[in-house]
Each structure stands twice: as C-alpha cells, then as structure tokens.
KOLKOLKE-297647 format. One line per field, with one value per residue (C-alpha): y, z, x. Coordinates in steps of 0.25 Angstrom, whole numbers, plus 5000, padded with zeros to 4 digits. Layout:
north	(Y/...)
up	(Z/...)
east	(X/...)
END
This chain:
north	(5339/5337/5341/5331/5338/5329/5333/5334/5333/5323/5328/5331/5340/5344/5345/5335/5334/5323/5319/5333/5331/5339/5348/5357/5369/5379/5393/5408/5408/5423/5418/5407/5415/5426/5415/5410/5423/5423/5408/5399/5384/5386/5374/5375/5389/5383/5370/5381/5389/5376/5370/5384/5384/5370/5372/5384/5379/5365/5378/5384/5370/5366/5378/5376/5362/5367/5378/5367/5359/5370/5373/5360/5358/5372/5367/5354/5363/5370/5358/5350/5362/5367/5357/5358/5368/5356/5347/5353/5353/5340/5333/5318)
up	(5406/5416/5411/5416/5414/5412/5420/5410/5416/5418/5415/5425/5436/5437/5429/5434/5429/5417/5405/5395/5382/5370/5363/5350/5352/5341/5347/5341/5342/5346/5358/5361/5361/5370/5380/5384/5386/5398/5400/5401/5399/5389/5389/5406/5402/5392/5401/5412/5404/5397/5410/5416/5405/5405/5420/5417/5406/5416/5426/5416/5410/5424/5429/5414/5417/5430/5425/5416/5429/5436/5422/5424/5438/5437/5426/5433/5444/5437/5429/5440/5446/5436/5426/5409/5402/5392/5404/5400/5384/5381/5372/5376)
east	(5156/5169/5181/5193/5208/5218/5233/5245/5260/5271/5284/5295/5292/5306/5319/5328/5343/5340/5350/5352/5348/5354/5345/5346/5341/5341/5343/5350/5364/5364/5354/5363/5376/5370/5364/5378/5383/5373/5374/5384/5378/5368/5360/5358/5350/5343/5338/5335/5326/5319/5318/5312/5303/5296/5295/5286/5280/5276/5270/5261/5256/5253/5246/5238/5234/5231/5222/5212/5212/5206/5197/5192/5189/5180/5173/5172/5165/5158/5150/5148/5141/5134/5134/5135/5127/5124/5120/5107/5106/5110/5103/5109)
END
C-alpha cells in the first residue's frame, strides 16, 4: 500500500504592514499595570510577541509536515523493496 501525503500551507509568508484591527483581550490588570511600566505602547508588544509567536508556531508545523513527508517516502521505499507482509495472505 503507498501512502500519498498531502502538503498543507497557504497563508502569508510574511507580515506586511495591513490595516489594524481592534481586538478585546481580556487580561489581569495587575499584569497590565506592570507591563507599561517596562513598555510604553502596549498593543506594539503584544503584536511583537503574537507575530513572534505564529512565526515559530509556522517553523514547528513546517518541520512537522516535513517529518510525515520523509515517514512517507521511507515507507514508500521500503514497500516498493520489499513489498506488504499481506501481499502474501490475501485471500482476494
């Protein structure tokens, strides 16, 4: 049996400078309080640190698909070589 593994993706590769969109977030007002202490625009942090985010998250679900696609194409191998187990057994 050859497995096919189907490529996922399609969304922006980068962050480019769009229209903002106001969001409600709910969050501790003791964490917010400290945070402009060390910040002054709040919302820039937060759009850094969600943009840093989904960056890595994009990595980690690229080097996933990557992974199966490699999973595959060594099973692939490995059949073609050596065929299925149940190749001999069927009983159609």
């Amino acid at each position: 049996m050859r497995i096919e593994c189907d490529e996922m993706g399609g969304t922006m590769s980068s962050f480019e400078p769009i229209a903002k969109k106001p969001v409600n977030l709910s969050l501790s007002e003791a964490l917010v309080q400290e945070s402009r202490s060390y910040c002054g625009n709040l919302s820039a942090k937060v759009e850094e640190m969600l943009q840093a985010y989904v960056v890595a998250e994009r990595q980690s679900r690229q080097q996933h698909r990557e992974q199966a696609q490699r999973a595959v194409t060594d099973w692939n191998a490995l059949h073609d070589s050596s065929g299925s187990y149940a190749d001999g057994h069927s009983t159609l």
